[in-house]
N, C-alpha and C positions, 0 to 999 in steps of 0.2 A: 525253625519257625514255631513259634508260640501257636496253640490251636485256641484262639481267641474266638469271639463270638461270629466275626466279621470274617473268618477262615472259615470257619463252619459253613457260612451261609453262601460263599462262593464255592466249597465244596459239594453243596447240593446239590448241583445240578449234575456234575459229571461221575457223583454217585449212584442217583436215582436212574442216570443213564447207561452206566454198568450193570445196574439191577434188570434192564429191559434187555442189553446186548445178553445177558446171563438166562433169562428166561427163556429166548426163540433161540440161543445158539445150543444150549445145554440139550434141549428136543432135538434140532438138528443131526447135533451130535452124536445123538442116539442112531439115527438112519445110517447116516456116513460110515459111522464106525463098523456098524452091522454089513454095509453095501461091501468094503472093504476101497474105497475111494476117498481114502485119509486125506489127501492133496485137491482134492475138486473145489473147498473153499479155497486157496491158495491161489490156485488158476483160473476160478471165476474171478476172484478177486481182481488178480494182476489183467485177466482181459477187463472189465468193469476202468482200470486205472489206466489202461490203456486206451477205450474209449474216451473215458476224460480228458487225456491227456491230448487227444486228436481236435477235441472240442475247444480245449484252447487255447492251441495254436489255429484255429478258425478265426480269418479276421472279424465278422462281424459277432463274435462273444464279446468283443474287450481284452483277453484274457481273465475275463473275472472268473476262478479257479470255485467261487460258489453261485455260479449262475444256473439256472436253468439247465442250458444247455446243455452241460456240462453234466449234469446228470443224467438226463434223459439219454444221453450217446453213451453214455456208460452203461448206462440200464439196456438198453439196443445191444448192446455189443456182451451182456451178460447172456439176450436172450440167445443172439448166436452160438454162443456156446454152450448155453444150456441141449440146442439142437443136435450139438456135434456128440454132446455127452452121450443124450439120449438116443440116438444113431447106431454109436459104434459096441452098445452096450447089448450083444446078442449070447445067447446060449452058446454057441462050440466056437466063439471065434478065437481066433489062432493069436492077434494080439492081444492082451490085458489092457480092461479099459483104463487102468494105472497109470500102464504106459502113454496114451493114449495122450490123458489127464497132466502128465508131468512135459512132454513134449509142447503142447500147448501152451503150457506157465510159460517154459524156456522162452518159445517163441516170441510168447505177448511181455515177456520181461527185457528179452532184447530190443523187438518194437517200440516200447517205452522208451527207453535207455534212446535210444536213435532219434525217436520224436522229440525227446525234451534236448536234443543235443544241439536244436535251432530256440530254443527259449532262455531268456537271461534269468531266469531265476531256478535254472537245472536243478541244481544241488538242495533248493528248498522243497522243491516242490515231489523231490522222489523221497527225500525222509518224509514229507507229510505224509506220504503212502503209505511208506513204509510201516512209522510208528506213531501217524497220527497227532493229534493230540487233543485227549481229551477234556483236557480241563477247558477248554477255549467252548467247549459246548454250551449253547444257550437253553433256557427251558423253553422256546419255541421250538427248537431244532429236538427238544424230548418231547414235547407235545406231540408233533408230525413222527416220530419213529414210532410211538409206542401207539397210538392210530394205527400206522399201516401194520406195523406186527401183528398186532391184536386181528386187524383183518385176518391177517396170512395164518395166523395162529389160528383162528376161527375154522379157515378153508382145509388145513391140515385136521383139526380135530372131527369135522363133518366125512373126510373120506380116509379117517387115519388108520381103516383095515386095509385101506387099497394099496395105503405106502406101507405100510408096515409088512403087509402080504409079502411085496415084492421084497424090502428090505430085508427081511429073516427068512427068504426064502425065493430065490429068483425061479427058479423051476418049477416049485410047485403053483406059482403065481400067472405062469401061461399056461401051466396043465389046467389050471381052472380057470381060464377063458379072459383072464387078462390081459386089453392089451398094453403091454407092459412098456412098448414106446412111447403110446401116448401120456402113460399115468407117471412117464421116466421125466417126460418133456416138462408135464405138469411142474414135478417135484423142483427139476433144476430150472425152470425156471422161478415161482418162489422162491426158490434158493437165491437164485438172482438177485431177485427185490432186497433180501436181508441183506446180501453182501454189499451189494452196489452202496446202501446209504448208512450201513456201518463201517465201511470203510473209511468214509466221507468223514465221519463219528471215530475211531477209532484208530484207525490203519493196518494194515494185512498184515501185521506180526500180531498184533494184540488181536483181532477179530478170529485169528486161526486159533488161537489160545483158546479163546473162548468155547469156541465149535468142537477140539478136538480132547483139550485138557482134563475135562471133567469128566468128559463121555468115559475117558480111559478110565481115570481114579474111580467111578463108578465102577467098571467093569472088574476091579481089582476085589468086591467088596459085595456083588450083587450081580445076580444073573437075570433075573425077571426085571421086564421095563419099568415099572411103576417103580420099585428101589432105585434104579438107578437114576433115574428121573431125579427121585428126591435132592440124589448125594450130589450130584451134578450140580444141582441148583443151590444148595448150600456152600458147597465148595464155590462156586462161583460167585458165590456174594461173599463169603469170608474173605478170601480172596482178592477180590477187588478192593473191599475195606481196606485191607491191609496192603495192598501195591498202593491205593492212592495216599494212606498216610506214611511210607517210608518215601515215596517222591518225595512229598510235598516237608520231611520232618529233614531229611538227608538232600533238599534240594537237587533232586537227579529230574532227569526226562522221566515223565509219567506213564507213555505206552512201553517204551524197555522197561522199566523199572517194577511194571504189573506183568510183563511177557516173564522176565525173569523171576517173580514171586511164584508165578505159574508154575513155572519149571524146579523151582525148589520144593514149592510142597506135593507135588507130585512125587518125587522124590524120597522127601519124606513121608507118603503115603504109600511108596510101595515099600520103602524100609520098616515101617511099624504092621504092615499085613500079615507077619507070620504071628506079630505077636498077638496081633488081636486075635486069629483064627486060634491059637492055642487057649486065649483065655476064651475065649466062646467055644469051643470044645469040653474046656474042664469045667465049665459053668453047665454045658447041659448033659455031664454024665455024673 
């Protein structure tokens, strides 16, 4: 496909939408990675698609798959497990909240799989989960996400010692008088909110990309938060660039097609890290 003017201009919007998912996941990312709860967007996610999914199969939605409802039971069913998160997440417990985290996915991925097994449109509607699709995004639907982010963005930068405490530091964060359930609940739920309507936006492969892909390729390159902050958010726009123009030039699925670009430059970002650390070595000696 020719990148004509009129390509361009139906590319903007699920660019400038990548730009916003790249902004609130890449910070995220930051906590998750630190928490050591790699999988918890995963499993929010899948309970958030599981709510939906309950929503409609409710007779009085319609089945309309972007209704109201249909969000709000998702968002419901994220704060639940924001609950559970924030619950089983104690100092000496004998389970890892990992596991915890991953048992939950299974369960709310099986419950999907069962719920949509009474719906005639099964197979479409667990790839839209799956890998979304972005280009179908409107710029009303990037108006309303990058609002509510900017909110959430807002409420994490006003208390981002109390998560940050906890996150690079879960013990010394109750020795100093934190309570660390509540400020846990806070988090996952917030976390919530982002999943639940970038999923809707993107789909639970491409949306975990986002959250955990860059956070890594940062940590490969930079140990203080403010660097990695940066590279995350670069990587994440390069990135998307370059996943929505081989979809869109190679004709392929656009959410695989950016999950897979993800995973190759990463790839190639931990293969080019010795050499960069060598020439920045011989550069400042």
């Amino acid at each position: 496909m020719e990148f004509s003017w009129t390509v361009l201009q139906f590319l903007a919007a699920p660019f400038v939408a990548s730009l916003i998912l790249t902004g609130i996941h890449a910070y995220l990312g930051v906590h998750v990675v630190e928490r050591g709860v790699i999988f918890v967007d995963l499993s929010l996610a899948q309970i958030a698609a599981l709510g939906s999914t309950i929503a409609i199969l409710l007779p009085f939605t319609g089945g309309d798959a972007h209704g109201p409802w249909v969000y709000w039971t998702g968002l419901a069913f994220t704060f639940l497990g924001a609950a559970i998160f924030a619950t089983v997440r104690v100092r000496d417990a004998r389970i890892p909240q990992e596991a915890i985290i991953g048992i939950v996915y299974a369960v709310a991925s099986a419950a999907t799989i069962l719920a949509m097994s009474h719906a005639t449109s099964e197979s479409e509607h667990l790839k839209d989960m799956l890998v979304g699709n972005i280009l179908a995004v409107s710029w009303l639907e990037v108006g309303k996400t990058a609002a509510l982010y900017a909110v959430i963005g807002m409420f994490h930068y006003v208390y981002r010692q109390r998560f940050l405490a906890i996150s690079l530091d879960h013990r010394k964060a109750e020795e100093m008088g934190l309570n660390v359930r509540f400020w846990d609940f806070l988090f996952y739920a917030s976390f919530g909110f982002v999943v639940t309507s970038s999923v809707l936006i993107a789909g639970v492969l491409l949306v975990f990309c986002y959250l955990i892909v860059p956070s890594v390729a940062a940590m490969l390159f930079a140990d203080r938060i403010g660097p990695r902050l940066a590279i995350g958010w670069t990587m994440g726009t390069v990135v998307s660039a370059l996943g929505i123009y081989l979809s869109v030039r190679l004709d392929l699925p656009t959410g695989a097609a950016m999950v897979c670009t993800f995973g190759l430059v990463l790839v190639l970002l931990a293969l080019a890290r010795p050499l960069i650390r060598r020439t920045g070595a011989a550069a400042t000696s």
